[in-house]
PDB file of N, CA, C, O and CB in Angstrom:
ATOM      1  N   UNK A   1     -52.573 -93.486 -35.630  1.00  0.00           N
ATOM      2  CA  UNK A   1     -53.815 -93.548 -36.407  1.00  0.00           C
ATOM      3  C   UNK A   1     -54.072 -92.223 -37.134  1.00  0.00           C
ATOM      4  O   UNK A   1     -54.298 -92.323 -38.340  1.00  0.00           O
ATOM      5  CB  UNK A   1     -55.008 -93.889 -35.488  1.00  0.00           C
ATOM      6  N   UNK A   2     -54.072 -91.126 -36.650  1.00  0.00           N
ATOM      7  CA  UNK A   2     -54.283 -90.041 -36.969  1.00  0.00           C
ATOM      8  C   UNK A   2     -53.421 -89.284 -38.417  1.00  0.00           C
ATOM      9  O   UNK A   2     -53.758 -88.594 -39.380  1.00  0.00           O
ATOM     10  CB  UNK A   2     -54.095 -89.497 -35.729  1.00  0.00           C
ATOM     11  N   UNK A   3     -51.771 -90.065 -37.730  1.00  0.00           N
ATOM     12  CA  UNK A   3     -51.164 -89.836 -38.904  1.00  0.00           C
ATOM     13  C   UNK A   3     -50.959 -90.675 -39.700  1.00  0.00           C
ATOM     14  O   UNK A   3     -49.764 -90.786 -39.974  1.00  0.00           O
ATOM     15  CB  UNK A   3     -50.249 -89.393 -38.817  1.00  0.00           C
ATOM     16  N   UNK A   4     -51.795 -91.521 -40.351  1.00  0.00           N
ATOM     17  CA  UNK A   4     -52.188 -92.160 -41.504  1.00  0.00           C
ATOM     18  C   UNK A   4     -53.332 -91.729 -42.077  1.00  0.00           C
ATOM     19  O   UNK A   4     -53.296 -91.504 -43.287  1.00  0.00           O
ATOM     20  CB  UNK A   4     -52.298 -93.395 -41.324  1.00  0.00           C
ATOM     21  N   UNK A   5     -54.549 -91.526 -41.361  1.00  0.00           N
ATOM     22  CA  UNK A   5     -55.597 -91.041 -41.771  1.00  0.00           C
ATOM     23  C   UNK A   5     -54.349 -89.564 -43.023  1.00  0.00           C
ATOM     24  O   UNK A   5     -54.348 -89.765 -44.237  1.00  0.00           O
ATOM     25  CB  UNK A   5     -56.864 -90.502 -40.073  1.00  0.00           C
ATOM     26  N   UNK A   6     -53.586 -88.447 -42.510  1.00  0.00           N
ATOM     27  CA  UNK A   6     -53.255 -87.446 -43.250  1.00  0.00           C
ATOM     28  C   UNK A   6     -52.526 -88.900 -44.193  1.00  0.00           C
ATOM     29  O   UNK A   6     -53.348 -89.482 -44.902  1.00  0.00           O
ATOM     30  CB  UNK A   6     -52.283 -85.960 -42.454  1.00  0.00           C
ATOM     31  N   UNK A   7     -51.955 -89.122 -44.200  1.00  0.00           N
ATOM     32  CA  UNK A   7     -50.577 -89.946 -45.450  1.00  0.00           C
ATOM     33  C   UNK A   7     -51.562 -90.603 -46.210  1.00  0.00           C
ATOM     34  O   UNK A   7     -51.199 -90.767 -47.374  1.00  0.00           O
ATOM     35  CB  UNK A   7     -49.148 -91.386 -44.749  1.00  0.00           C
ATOM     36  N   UNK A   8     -52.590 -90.999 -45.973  1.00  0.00           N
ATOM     37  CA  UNK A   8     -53.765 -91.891 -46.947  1.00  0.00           C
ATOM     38  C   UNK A   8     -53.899 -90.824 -48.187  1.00  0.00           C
ATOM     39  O   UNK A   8     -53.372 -90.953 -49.292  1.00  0.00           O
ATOM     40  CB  UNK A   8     -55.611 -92.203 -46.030  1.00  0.00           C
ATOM     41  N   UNK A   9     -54.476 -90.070 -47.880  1.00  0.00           N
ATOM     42  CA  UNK A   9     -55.268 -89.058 -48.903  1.00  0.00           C
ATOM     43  C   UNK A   9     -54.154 -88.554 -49.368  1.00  0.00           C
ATOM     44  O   UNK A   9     -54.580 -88.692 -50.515  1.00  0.00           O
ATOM     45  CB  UNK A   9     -56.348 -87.877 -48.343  1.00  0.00           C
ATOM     46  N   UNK A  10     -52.886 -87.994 -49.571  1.00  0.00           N
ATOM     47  CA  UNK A  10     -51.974 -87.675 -49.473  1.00  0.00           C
ATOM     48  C   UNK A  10     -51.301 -88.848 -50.688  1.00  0.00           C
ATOM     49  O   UNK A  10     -50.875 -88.587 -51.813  1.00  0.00           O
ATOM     50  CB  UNK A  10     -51.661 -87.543 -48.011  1.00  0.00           C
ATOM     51  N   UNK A  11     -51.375 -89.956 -50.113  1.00  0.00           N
ATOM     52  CA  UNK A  11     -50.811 -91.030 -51.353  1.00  0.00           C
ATOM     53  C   UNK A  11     -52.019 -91.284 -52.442  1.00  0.00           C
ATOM     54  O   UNK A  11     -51.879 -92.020 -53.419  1.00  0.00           O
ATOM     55  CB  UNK A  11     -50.335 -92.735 -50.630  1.00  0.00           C
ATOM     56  N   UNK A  12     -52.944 -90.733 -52.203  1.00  0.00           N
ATOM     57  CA  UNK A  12     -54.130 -91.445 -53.061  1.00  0.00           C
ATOM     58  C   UNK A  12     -53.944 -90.202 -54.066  1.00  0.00           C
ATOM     59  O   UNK A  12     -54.175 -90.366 -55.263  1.00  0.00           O
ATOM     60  CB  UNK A  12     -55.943 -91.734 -52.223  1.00  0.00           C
ATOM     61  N   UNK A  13     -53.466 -88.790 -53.500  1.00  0.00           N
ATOM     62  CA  UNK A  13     -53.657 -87.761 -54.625  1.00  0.00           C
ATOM     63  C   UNK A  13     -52.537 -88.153 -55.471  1.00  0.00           C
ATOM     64  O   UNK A  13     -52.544 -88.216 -56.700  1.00  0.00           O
ATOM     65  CB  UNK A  13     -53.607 -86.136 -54.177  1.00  0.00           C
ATOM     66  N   UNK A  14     -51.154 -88.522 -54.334  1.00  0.00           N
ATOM     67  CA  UNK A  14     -49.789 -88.822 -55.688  1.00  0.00           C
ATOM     68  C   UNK A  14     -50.639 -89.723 -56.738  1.00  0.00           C
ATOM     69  O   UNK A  14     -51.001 -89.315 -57.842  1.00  0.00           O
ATOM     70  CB  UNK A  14     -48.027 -90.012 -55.024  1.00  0.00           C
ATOM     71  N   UNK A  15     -50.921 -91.125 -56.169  1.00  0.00           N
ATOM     72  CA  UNK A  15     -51.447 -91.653 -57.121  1.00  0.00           C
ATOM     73  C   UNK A  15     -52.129 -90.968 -58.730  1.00  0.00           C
ATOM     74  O   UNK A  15     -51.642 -91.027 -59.860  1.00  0.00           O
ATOM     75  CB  UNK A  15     -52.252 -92.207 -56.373  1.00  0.00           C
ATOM     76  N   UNK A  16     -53.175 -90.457 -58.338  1.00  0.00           N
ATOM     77  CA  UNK A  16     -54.303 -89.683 -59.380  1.00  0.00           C
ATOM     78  C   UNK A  16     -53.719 -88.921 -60.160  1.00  0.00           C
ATOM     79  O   UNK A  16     -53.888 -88.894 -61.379  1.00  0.00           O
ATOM     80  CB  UNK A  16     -55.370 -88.789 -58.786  1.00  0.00           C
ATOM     81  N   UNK A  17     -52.654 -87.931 -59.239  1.00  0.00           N
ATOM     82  CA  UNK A  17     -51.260 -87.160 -60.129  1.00  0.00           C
ATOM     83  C   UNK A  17     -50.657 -87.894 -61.260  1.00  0.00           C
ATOM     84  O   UNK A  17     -50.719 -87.635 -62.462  1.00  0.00           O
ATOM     85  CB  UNK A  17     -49.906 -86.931 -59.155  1.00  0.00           C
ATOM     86  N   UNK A  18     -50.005 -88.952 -60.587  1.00  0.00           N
ATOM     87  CA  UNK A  18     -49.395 -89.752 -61.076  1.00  0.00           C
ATOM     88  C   UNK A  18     -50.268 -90.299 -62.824  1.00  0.00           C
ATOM     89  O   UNK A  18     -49.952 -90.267 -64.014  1.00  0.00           O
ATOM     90  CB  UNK A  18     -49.236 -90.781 -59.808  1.00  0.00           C
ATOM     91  N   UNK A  19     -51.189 -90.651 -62.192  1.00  0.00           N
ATOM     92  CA  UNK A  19     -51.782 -91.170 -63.125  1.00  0.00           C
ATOM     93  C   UNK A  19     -52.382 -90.437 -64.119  1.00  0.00           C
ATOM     94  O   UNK A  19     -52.731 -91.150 -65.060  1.00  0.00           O
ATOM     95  CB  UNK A  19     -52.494 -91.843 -62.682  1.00  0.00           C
ATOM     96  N   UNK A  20     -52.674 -89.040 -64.275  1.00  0.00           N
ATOM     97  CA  UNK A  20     -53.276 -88.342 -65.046  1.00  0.00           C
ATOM     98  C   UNK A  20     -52.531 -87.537 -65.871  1.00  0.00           C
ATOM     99  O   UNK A  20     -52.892 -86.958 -66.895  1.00  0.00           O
ATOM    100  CB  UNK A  20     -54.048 -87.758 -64.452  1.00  0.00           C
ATOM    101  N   UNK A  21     -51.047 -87.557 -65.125  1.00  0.00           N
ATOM    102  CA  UNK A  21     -49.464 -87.007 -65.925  1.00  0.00           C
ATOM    103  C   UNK A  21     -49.590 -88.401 -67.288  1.00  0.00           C
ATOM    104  O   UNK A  21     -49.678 -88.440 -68.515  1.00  0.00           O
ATOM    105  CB  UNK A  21     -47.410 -87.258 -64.396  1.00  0.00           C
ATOM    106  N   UNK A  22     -49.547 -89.103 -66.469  1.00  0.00           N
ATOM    107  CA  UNK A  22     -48.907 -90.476 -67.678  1.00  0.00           C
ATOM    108  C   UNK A  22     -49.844 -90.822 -68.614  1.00  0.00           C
ATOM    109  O   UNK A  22     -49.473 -91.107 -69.753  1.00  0.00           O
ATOM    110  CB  UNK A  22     -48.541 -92.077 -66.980  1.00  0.00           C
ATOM    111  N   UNK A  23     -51.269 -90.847 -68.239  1.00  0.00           N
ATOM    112  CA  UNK A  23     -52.117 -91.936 -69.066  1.00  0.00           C
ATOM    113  C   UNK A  23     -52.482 -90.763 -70.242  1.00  0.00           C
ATOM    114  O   UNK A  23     -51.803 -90.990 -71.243  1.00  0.00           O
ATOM    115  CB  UNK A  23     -53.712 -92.784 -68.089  1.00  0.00           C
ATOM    116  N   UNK A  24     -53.179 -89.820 -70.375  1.00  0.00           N
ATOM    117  CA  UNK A  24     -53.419 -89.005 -71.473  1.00  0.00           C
ATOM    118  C   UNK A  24     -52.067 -89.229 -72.432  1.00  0.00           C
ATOM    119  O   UNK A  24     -52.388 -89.146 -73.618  1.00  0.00           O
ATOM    120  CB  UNK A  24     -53.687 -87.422 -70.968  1.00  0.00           C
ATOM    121  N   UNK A  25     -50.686 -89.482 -72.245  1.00  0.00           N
ATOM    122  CA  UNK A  25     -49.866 -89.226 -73.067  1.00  0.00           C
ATOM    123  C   UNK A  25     -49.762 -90.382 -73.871  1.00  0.00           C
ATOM    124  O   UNK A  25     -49.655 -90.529 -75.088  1.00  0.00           O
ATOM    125  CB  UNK A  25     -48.784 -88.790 -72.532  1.00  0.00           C
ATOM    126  N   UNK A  26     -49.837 -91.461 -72.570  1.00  0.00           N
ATOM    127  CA  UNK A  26     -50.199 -92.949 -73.454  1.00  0.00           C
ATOM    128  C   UNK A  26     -50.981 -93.051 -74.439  1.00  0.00           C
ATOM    129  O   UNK A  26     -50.610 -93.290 -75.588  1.00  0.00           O
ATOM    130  CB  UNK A  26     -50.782 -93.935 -72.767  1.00  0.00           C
ATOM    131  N   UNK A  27     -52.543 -92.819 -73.954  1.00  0.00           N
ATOM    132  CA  UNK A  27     -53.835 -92.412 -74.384  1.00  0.00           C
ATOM    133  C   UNK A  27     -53.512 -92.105 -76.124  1.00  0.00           C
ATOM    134  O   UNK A  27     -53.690 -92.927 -77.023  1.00  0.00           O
ATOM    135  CB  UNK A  27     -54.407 -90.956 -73.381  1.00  0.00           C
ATOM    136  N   UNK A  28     -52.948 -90.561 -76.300  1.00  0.00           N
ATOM    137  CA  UNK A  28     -52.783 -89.747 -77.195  1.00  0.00           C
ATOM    138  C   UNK A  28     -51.822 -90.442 -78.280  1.00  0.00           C
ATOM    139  O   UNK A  28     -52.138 -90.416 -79.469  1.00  0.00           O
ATOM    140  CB  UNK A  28     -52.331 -88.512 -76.594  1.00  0.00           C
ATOM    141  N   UNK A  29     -50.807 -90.977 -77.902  1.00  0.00           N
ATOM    142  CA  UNK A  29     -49.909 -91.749 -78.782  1.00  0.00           C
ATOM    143  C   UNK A  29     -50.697 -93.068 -79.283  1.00  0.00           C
ATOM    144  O   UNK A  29     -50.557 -93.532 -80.415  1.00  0.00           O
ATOM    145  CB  UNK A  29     -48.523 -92.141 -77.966  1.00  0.00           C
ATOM    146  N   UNK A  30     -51.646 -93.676 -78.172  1.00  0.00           N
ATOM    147  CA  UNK A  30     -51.941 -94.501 -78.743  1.00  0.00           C
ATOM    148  C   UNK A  30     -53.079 -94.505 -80.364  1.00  0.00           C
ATOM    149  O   UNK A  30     -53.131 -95.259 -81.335  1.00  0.00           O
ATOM    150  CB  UNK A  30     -52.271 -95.067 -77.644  1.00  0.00           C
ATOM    151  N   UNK A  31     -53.732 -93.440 -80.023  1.00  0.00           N
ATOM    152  CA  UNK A  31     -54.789 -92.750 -80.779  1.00  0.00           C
ATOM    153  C   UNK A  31     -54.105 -92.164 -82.060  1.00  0.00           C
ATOM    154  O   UNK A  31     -54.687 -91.796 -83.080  1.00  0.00           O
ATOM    155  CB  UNK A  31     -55.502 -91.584 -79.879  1.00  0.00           C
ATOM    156  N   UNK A  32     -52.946 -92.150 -81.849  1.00  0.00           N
ATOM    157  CA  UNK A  32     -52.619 -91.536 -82.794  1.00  0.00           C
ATOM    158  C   UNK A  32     -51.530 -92.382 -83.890  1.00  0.00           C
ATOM    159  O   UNK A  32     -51.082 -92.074 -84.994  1.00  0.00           O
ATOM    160  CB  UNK A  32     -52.163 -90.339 -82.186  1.00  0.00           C
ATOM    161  N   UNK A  33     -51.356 -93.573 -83.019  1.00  0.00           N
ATOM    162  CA  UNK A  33     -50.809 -94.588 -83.817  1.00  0.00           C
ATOM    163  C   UNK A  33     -52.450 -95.143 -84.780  1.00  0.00           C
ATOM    164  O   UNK A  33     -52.723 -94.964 -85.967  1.00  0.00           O
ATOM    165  CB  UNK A  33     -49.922 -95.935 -82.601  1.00  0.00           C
ATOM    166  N   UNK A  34     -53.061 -95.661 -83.964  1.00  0.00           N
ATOM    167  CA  UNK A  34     -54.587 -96.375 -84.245  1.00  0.00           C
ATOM    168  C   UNK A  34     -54.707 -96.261 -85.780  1.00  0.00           C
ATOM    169  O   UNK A  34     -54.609 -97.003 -86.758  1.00  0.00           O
ATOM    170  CB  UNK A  34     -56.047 -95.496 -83.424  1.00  0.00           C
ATOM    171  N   UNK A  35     -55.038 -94.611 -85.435  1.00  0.00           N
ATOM    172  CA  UNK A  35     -55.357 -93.404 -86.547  1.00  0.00           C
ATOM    173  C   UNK A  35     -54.508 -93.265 -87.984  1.00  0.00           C
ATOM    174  O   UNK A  35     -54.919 -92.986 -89.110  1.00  0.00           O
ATOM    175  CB  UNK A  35     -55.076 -91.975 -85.778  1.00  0.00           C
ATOM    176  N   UNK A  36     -53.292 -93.541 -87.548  1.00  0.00           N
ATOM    177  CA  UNK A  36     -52.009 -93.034 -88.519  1.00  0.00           C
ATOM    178  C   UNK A  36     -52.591 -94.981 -89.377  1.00  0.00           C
ATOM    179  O   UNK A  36     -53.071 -94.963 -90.511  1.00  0.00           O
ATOM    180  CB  UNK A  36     -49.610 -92.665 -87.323  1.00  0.00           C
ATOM    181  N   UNK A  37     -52.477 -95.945 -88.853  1.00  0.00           N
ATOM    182  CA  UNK A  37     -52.335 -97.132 -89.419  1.00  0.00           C
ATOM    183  C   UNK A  37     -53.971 -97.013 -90.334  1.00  0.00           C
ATOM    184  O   UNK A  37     -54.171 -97.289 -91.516  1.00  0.00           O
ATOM    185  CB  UNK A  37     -52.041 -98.487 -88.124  1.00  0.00           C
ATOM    186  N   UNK A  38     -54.834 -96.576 -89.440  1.00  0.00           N
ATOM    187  CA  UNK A  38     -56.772 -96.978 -90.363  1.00  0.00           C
ATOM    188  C   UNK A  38     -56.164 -96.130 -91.266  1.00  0.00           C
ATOM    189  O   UNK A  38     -55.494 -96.870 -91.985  1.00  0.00           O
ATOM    190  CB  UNK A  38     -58.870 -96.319 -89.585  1.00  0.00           C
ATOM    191  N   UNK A  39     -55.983 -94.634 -91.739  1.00  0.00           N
ATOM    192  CA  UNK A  39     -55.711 -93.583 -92.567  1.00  0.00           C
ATOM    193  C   UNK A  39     -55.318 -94.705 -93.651  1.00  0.00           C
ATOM    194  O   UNK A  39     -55.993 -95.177 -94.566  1.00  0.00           O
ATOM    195  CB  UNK A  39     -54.564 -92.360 -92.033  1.00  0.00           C
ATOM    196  N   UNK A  40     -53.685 -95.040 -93.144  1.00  0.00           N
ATOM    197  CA  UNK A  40     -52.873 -96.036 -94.211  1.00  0.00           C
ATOM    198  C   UNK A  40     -53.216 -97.232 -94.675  1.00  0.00           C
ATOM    199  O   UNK A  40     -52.481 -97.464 -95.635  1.00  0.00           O
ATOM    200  CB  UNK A  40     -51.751 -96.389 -93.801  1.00  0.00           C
ATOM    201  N   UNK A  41     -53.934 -98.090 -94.497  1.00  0.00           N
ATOM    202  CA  UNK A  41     -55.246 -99.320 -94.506  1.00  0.00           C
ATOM    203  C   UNK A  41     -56.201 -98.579 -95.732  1.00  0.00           C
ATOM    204  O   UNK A  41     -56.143 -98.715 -96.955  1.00  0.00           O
ATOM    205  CB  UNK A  41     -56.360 -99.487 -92.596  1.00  0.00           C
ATOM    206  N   UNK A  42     -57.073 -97.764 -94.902  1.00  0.00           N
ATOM    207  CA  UNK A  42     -57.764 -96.727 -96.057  1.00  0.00           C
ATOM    208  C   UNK A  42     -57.069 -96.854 -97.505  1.00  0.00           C
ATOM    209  O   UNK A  42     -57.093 -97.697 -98.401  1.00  0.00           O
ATOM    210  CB  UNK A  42     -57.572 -95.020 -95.561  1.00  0.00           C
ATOM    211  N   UNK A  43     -56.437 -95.611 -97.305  1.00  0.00           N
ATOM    212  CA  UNK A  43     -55.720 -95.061 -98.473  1.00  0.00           C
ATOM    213  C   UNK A  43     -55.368 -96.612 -99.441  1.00  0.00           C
ATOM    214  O   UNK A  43     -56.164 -97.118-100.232  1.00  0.00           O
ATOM    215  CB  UNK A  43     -54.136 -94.075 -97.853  1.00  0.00           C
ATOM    216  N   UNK A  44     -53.945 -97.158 -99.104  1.00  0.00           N
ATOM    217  CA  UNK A  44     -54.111 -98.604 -99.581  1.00  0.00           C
ATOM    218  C   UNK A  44     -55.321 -99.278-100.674  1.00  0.00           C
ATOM    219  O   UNK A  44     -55.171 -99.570-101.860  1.00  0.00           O
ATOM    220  CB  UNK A  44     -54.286 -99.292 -98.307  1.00  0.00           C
ATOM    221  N   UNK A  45     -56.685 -99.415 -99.723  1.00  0.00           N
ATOM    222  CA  UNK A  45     -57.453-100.173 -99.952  1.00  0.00           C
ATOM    223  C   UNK A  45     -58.402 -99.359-101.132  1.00  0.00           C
ATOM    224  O   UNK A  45     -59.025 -99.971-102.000  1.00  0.00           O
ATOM    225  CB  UNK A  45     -58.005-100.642 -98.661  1.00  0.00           C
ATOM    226  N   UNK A  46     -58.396 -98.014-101.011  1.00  0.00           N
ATOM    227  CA  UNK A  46     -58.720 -97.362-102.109  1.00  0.00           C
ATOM    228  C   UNK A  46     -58.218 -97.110-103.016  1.00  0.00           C
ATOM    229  O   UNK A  46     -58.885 -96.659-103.947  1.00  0.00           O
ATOM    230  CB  UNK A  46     -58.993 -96.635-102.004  1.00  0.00           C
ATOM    231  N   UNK A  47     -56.696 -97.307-103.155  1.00  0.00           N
ATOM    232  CA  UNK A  47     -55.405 -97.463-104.452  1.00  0.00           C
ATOM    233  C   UNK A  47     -56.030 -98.886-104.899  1.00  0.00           C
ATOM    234  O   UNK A  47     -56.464 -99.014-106.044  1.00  0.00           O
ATOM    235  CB  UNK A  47     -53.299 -97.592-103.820  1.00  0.00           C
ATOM    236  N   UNK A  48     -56.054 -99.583-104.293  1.00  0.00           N
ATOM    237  CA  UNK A  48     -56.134-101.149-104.658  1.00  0.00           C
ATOM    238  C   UNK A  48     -57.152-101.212-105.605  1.00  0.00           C
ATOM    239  O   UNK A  48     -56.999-101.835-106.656  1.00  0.00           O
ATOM    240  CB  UNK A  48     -56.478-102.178-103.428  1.00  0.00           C
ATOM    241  N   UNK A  49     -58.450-100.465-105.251  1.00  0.00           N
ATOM    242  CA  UNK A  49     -60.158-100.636-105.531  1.00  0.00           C
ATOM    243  C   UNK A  49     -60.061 -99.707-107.309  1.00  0.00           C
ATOM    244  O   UNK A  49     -60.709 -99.869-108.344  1.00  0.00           O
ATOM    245  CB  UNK A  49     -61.509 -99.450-103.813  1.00  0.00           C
ATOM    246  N   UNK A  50     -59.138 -98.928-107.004  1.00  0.00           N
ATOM    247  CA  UNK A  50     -59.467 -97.982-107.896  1.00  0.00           C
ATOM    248  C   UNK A  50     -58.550 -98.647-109.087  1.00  0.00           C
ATOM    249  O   UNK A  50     -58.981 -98.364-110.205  1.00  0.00           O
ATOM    250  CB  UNK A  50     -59.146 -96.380-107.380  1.00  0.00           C
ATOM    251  N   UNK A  51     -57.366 -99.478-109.081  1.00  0.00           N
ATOM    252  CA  UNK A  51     -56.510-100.420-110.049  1.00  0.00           C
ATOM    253  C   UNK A  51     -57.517-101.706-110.352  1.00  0.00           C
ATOM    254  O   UNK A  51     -57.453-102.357-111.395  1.00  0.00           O
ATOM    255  CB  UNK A  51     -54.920-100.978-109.240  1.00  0.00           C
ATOM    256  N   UNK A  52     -58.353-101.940-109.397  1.00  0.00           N
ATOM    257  CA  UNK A  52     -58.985-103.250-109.970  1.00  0.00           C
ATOM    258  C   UNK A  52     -60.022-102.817-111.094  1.00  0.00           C
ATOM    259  O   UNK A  52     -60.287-103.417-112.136  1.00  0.00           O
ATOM    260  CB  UNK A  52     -59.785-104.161-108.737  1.00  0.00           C
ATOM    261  N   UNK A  53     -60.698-101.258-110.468  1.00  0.00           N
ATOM    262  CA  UNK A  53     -61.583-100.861-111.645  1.00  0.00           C
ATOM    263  C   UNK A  53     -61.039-100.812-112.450  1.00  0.00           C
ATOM    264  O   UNK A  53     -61.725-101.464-113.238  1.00  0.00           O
ATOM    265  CB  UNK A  53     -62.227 -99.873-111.727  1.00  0.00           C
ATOM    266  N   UNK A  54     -60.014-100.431-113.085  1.00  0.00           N
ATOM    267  CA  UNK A  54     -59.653 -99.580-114.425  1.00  0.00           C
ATOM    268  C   UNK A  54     -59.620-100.762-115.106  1.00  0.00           C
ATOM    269  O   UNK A  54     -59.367-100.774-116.311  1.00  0.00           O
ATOM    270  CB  UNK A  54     -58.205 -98.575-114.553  1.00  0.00           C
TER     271      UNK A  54
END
């Protein structure tokens, strides 16, 4: 009993480790795909706007 009580907390930090290595990088790529595509959508849609005026 005792030595689970230590291995609990112990796997719960790998976990949090684990998880705070990986997800920001996910996170960041994902944000930065998002970003890269609205920019290009944008841009696009204001080429488009500005040929229909003329």
């Amino acid at each position: 009993m005792e030595s689970l009580k230590k291995i609990i907390p112990l796997m719960l930090l790998g976990v949090i480790c684990i998880a705070i290595y990986f997800w920001p990088k996910h996170n960041i790529e994902y944000l930065v795909h998002t970003e890269g595509t609205t920019k290009m959508h944008r841009m696009l849609y204001q080429k488009h706007q500005w040929e229909c005026r003329r």
